[in-house]
C-alpha positions as semicolon CSV with decimal commas, in nm:
position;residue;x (nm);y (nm);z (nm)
1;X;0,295;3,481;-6,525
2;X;0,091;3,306;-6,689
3;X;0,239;2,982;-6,761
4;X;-0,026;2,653;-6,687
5;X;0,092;2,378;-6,868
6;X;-0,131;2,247;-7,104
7;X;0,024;1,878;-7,065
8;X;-0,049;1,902;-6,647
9;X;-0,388;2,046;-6,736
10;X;-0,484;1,714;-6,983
11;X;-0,322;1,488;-6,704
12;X;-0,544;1,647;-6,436
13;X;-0,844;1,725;-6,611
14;X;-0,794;1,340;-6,757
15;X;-0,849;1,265;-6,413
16;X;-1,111;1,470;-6,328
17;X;-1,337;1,359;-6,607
18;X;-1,318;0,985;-6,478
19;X;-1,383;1,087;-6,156
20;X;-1,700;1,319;-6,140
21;X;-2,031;1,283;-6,264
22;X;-2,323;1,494;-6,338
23;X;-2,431;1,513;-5,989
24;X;-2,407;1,376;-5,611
25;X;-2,483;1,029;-5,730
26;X;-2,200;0,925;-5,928
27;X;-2,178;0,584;-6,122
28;X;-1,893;0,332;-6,132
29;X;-1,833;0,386;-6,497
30;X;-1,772;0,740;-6,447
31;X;-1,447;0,650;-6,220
32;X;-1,080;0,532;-6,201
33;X;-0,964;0,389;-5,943
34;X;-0,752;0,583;-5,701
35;X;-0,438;0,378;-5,724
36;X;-0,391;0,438;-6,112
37;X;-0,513;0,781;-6,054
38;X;-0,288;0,889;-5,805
39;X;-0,015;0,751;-5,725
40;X;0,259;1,002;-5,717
41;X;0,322;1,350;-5,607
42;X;0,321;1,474;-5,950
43;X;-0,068;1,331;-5,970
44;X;-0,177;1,477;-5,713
45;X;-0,032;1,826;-5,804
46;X;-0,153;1,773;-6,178
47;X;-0,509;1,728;-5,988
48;X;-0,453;2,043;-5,792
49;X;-0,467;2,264;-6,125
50;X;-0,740;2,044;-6,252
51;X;-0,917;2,210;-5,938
52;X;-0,876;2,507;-5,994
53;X;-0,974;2,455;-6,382
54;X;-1,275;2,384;-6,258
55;X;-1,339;2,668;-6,054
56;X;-1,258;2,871;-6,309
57;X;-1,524;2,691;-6,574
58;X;-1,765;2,911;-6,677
59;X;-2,045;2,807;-6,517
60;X;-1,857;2,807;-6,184
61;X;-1,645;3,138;-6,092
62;X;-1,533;3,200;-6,423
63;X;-1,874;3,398;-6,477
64;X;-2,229;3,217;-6,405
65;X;-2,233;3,204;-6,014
66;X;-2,114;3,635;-6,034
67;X;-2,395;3,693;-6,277
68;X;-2,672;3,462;-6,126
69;X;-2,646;3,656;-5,831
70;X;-2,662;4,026;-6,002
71;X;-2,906;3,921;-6,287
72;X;-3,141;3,789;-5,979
73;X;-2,987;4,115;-5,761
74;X;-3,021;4,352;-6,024
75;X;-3,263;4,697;-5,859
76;X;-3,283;4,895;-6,167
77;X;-2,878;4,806;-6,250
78;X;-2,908;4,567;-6,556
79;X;-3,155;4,417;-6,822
80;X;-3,121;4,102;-6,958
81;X;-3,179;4,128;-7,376
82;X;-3,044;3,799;-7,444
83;X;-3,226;3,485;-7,646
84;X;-3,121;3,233;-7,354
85;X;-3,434;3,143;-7,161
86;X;-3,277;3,039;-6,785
87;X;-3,057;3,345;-6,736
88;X;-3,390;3,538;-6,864
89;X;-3,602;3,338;-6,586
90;X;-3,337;3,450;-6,327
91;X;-3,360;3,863;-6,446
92;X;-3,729;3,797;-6,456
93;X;-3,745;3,604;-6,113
94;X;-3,925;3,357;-6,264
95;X;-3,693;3,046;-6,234
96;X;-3,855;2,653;-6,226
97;X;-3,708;2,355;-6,060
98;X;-3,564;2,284;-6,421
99;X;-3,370;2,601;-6,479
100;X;-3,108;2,487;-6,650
101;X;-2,821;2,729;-6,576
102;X;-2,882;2,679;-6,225
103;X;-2,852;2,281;-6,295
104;X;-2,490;2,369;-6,494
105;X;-2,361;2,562;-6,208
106;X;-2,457;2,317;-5,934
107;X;-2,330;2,036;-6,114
108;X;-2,011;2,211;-6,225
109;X;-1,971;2,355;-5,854
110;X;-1,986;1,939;-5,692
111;X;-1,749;1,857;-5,937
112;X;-1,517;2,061;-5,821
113;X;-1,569;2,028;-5,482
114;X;-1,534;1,628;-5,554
115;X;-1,168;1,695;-5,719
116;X;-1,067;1,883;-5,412
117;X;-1,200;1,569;-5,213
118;X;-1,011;1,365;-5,361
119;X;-0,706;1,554;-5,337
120;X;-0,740;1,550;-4,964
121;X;-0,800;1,211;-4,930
122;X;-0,462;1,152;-5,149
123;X;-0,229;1,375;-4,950
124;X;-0,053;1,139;-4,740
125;X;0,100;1,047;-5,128
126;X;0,265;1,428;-5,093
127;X;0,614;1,311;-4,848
128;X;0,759;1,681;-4,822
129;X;0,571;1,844;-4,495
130;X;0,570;2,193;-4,678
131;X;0,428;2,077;-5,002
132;X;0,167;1,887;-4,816
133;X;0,074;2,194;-4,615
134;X;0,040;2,424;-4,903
135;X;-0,189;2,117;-5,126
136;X;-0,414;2,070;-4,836
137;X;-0,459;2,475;-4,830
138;X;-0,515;2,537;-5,185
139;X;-0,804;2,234;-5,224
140;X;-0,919;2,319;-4,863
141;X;-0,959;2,785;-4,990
142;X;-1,108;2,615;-5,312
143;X;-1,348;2,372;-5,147
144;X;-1,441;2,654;-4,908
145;X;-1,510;2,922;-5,168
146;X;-1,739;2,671;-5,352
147;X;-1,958;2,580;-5,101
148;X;-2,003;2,930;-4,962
149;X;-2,117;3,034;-5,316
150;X;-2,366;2,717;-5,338
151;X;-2,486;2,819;-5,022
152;X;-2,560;3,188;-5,079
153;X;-2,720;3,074;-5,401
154;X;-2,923;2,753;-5,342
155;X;-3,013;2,878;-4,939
156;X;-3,227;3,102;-4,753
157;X;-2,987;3,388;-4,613
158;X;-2,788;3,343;-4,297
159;X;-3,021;3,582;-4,123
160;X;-3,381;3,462;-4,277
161;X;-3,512;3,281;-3,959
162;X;-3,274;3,034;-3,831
163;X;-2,972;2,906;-3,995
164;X;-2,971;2,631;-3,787
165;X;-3,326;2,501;-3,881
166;X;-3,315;2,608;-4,252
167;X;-3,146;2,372;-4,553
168;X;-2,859;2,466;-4,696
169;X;-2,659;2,265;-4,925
170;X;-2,554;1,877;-4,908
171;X;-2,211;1,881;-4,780
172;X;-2,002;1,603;-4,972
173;X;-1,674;1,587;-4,806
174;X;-1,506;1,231;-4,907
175;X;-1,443;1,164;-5,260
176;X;-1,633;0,967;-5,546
177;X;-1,461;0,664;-5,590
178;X;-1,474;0,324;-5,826
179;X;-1,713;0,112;-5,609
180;X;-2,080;0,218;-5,656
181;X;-2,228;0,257;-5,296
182;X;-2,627;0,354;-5,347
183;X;-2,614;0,463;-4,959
184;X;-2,317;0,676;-4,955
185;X;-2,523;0,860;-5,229
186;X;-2,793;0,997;-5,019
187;X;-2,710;1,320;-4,923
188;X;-2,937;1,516;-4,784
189;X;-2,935;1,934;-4,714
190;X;-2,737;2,027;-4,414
191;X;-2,827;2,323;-4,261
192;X;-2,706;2,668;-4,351
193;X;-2,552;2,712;-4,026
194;X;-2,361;2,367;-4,075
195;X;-2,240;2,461;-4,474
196;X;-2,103;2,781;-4,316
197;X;-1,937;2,630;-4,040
198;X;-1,771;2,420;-4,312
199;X;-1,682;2,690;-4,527
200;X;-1,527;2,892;-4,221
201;X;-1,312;2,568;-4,083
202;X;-1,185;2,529;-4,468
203;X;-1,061;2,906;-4,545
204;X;-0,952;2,967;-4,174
205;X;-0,708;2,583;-4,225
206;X;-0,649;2,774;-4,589
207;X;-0,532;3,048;-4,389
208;X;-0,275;2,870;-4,210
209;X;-0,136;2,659;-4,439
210;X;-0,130;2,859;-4,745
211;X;0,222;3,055;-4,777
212;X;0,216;3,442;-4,857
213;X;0,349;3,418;-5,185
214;X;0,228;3,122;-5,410
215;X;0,208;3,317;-5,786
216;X;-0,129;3,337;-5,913
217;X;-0,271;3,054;-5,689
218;X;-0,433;3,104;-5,352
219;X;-0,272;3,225;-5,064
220;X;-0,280;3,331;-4,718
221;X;-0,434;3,669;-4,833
222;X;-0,704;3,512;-5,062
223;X;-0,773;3,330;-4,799
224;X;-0,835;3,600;-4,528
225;X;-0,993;3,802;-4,786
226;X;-1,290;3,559;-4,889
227;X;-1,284;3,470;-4,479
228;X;-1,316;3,843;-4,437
229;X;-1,621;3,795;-4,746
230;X;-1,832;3,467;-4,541
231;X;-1,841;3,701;-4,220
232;X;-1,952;4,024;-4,373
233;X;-2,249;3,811;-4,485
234;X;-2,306;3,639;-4,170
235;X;-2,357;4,005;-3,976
236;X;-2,051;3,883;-3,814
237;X;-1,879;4,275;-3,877
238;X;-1,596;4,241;-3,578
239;X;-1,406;3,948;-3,753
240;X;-1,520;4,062;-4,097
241;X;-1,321;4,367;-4,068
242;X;-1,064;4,213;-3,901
243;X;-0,991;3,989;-4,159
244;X;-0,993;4,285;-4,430
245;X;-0,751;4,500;-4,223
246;X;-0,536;4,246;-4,196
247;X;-0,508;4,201;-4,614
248;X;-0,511;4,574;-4,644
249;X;-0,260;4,640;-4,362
250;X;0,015;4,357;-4,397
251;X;-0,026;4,221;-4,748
252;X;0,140;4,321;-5,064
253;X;-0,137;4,459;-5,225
254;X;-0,214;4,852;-5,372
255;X;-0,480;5,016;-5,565
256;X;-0,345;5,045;-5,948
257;X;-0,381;5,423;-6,039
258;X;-0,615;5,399;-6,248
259;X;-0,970;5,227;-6,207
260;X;-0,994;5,074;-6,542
261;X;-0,675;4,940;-6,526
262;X;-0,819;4,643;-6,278
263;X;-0,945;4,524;-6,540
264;X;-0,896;4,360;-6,845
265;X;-0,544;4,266;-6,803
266;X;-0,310;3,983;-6,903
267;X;-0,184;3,943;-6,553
268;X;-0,249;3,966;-6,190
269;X;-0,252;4,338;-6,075
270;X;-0,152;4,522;-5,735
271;X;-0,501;4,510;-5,623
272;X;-0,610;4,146;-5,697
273;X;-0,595;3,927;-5,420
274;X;-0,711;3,641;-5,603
275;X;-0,798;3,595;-5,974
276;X;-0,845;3,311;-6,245
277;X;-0,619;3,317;-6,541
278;X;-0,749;3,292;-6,862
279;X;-0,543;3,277;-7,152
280;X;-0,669;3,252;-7,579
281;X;-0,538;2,812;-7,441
282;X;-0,731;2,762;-7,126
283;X;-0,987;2,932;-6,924
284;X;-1,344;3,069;-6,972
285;X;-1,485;3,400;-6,920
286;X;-1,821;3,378;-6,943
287;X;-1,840;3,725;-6,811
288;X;-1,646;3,873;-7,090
289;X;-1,920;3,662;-7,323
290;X;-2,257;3,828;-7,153
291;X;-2,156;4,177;-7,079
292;X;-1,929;4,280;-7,381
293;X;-1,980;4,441;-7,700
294;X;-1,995;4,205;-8,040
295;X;-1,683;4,434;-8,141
296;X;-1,511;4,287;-7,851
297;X;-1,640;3,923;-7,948
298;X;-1,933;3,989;-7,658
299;X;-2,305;3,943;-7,717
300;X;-2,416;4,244;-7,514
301;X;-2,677;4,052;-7,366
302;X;-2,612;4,193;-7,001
303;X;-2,727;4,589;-7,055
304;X;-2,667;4,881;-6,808
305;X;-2,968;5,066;-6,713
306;X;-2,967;5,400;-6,716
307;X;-3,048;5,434;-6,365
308;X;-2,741;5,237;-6,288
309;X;-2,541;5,506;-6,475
310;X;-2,692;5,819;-6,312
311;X;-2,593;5,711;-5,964
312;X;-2,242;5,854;-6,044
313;X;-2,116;6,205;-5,995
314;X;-2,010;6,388;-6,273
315;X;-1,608;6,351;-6,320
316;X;-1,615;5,992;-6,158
317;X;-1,403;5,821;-6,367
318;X;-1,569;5,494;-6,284
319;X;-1,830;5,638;-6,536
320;X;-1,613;5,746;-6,795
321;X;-1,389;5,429;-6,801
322;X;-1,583;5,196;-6,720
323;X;-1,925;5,193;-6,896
324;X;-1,970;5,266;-7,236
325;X;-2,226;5,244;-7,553
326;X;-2,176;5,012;-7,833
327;X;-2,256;5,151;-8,186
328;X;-2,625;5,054;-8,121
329;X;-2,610;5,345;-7,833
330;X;-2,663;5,000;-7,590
331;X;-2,539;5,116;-7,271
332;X;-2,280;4,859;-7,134
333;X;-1,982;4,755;-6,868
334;X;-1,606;4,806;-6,996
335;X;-1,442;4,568;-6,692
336;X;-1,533;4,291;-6,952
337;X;-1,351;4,342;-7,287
338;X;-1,108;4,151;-7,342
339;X;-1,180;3,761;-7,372
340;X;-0,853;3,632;-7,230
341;X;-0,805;3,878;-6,934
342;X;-0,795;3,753;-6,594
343;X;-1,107;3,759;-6,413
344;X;-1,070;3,956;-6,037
345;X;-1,248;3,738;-5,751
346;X;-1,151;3,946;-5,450
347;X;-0,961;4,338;-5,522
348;X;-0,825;4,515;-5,274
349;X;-1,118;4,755;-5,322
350;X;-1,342;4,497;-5,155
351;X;-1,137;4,478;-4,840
352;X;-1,152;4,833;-4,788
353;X;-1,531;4,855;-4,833
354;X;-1,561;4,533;-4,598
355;X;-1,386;4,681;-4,324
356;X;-1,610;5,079;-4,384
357;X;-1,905;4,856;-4,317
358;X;-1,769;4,639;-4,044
359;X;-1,665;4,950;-3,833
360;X;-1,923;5,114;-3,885
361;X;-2,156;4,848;-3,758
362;X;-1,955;4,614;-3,512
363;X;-1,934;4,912;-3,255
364;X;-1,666;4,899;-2,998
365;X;-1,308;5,018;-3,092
366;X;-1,248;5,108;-3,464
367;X;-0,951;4,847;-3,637
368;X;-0,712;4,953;-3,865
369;X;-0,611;5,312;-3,894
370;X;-0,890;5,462;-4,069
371;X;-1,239;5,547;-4,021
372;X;-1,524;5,395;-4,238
373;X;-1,520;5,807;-4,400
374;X;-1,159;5,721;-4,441
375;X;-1,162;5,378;-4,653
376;X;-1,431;5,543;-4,854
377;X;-1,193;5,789;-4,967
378;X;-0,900;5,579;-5,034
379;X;-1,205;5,443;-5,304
380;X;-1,337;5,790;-5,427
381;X;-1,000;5,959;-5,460
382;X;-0,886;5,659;-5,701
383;X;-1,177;5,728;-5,894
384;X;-1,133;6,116;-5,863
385;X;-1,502;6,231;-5,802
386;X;-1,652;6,394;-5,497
387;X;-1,491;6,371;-5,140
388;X;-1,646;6,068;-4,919
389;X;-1,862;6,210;-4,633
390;X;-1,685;6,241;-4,305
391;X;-1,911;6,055;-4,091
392;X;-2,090;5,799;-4,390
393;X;-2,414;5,609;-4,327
394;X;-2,453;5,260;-4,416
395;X;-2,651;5,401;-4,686
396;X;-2,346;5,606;-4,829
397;X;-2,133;5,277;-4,812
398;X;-2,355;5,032;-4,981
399;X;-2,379;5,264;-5,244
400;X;-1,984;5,303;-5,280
401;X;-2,035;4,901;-5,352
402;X;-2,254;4,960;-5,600
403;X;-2,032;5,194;-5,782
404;X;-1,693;5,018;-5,726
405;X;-1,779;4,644;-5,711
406;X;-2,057;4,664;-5,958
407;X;-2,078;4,366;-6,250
408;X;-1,831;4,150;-6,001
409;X;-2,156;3,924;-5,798
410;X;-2,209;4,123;-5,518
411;X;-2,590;4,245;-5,637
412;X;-2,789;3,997;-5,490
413;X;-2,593;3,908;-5,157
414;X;-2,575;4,289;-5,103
415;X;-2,950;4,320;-5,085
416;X;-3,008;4,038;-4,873
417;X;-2,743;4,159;-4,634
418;X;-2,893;4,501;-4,586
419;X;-3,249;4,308;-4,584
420;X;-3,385;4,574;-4,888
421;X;-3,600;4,493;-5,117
422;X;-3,573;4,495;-5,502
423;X;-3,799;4,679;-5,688
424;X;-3,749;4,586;-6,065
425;X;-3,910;4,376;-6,233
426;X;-4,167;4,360;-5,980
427;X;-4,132;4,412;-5,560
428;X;-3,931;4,083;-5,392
429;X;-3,812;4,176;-5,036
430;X;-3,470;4,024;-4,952
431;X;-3,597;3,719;-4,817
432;X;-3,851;3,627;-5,094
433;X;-3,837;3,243;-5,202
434;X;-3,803;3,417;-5,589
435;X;-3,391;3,525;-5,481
436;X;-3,316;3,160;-5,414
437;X;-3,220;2,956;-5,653
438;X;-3,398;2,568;-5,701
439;X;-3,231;2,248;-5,619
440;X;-3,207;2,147;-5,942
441;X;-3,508;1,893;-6,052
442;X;-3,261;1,656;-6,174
443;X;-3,053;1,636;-5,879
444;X;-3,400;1,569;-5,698
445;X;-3,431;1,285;-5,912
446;X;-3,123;1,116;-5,862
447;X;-3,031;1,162;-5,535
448;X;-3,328;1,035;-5,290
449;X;-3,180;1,244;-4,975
450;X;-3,342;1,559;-5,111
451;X;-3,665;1,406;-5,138
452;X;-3,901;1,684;-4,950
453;X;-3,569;1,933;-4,962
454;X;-3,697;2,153;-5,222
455;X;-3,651;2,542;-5,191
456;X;-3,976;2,685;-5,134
457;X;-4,196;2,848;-5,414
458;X;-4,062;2,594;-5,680
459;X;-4,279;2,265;-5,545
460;X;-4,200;1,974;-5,314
């Protein structure tokens, strides 16, 4: 399955590197032009995996923005032990404008965002209807997925105050190209409202245009799925579970057996609706780097609390598989092991949760055929512990996150959803300024739009 070719990969990432810069104000020397670029069909599909190279860097999905948001998220889960002073800051909630793995990830996010611009602007090169359909879905679901994480990340909520009135992130959506223009380089914050009405226009096109089947790249099901993610955080539960019962009901997806078996595989499983591929050629996993072992090639630096641990019932296998001590007795996640597996973006797992919590809390008549007790125990009999409760609270599903979709960058997003407050390492309710992260300083600097657009608590 896994079969990128190294020689498409160099073409597009070739590409990529003349055409992005280190942030939204990008110089002519750091571009080709678009004729010598792209000027084929093969270009613009040796940009496509370029994209989603990029998406799968490791300061991007392929670990940083999953474990910004739990080291930040974290309520007694993890410690941080590592040297590294910015993911430290984050654990600590003590971040400045000049945090520098915030920076990475921001700049690394806009550069991909700027390939998939440019691939849209390019697709009238694409002559075959089909082809065109499925390019414009991919870069549209990748696009989408980006800014929705920038937005969680660098923004207040969707429900702290009004998501009309508060900044989000700058929405770039025309490409970089070889003539300088200092104007089209002022970007300023759109709202949060706006950057999720973008994301939700981008996955729901995504939707339509993406086939069912399309191998390890996005399809119609990733798309619903991370569709089915954006309105779970927006409160909006009626479409979120929608969305999820439509994956869980009419795609081709199933639970693998076994819970540990999700993770740290070569290849796609039954339950992954969309994962990066990382192989020992391409592909990072920074995740792999931060939470495992030094006997798996990790540097432990991401450690399980033991309060994290004791939140499972005896038998769960969840505890038995899936955490374990190195031989310093350091308490640690086993979904991170090996250093060329695949990492999971959306399971299965996740849909079912979605749509427990969207039924229980749209109201009105129940979608799909179980109840939110129901999808609970599709989780808890894969992981063979106790029996879900018939009738569960909201309480009794968040928790089932916890335990099932733990380690995967739900921590922080989680909390502010449910508006609770964390309690370690200090007491931040969900809507303190310390959960957001800063427009980077540097991007401040360059990019005069964002003068005065500074995330509050870090200086304007």
């Amino acid at each position: 399955m896994k079969n990128l070719k190294i020689s498409i990969l160099i073409a597009g990432m070739v590409f990529l590197q003349a055409a992005c810069s280190d942030d939204l104000e990008l110089a002519p020397q750091n571009s080709v032009t678009e004729e010598v670029a792209l000027d084929s069909e093969e270009g613009v599909q040796s940009l496509l995996v370029g994209a989603y190279d990029r998406l799968a860097d490791d300061d991007v999905l392929g670990g940083w923005i999953q474990m910004a948001s739990d080291l930040i998220g974290t309520n007694n889960d993890v410690n941080w032990a590592g040297t590294f002073t910015d993911p430290g800051d984050m654990w600590n909630k003590n971040m400045t404008a000049n945090n520098g793995q915030a920076e990475v990830t921001w700049t690394e996010a806009y550069e991909t965002i700027n390939v998939t611009n440019i691939i849209l602007a390019h697709l009238d090169i694409v002559t075959d209807p089909d082809e065109r359909a499925r390019i414009e879905g991919e870069a549209k679901f990748i696009r989408g997925t980006v800014y929705f994480e920038l937005v969680r990340l660098y923004a207040k909520d969707w429900a702290d105050g009004n998501p009309a009135a508060n900044l989000g992130v700058p929405l770039k959506l025309s490409p970089t190209n070889l003539v300088y223009d200092p104007a089209a380089s002022v970007i300023s914050r759109s709202s949060v409202s706006q950057v999720y009405a973008q994301v939700i226009s981008d996955l729901t096109e995504a939707e339509i245009k993406l086939p069912e089947d399309n191998g390890f790249y996005a399809t119609t099901w990733a798309a619903k799925a991370m569709l089915a993610r954006v309105y779970l955080q927006q409160r909006n539960y009626d479409l979120a579970r929608t969305k999820a019962s439509e994956v869980i009901e009419t795609g081709p997806f199933a639970l693998v057996d076994r819970v540990d078996r999700a993770f740290n595989t070569d290849n796609n499983t039954s339950e992954d609706v969309f994962a990066l591929q990382v192989t020992n050629q391409d592909g990072e996993n920074a995740l792999q780097t931060f939470y495992a072992a030094t006997s798996f090639n990790g540097r432990r630096d991401i450690r399980l609390r033991a309060e994290y641990e004791n939140l499972f019932a005896p038998g769960d296998e969840r505890l038995s598989r899936l955490i374990y001590f190195d031989a310093s007795e350091r308490r640690l996640s086993g979904k991170y092991k090996d250093q060329f597996a695949n990492i999971s973006v959306i399971r299965l797992a996740e849909l079912y949760l979605i749509r427990a919590e969207g039924n229980l809390l749209a109201g009105g008549a129940q979608v799909g055929p179980n109840t939110p007790g129901d999808d609970l125990q599709v989780i808890r009999s894969r992981a063979k512990t106790t029996d879900a409760p018939l009738n569960p609270t909201i309480a009794d599903i968040m928790l089932e996150r916890k335990l099932e979709l733990g380690f995967e960058g739900h921590f922080l997003h989680d909390i502010r959803r449910r508006e609770a407050t964390i309690t370690q390492r200090g007491s931040f309710p969900w809507n303190s300024d310390k959960l957001v992260l800063p427009i980077p300083q540097r991007e401040l600097d360059a990019n005069s739009g964002l003068q005065g657009q500074q995330n509050a608590g870090y200086g304007i």
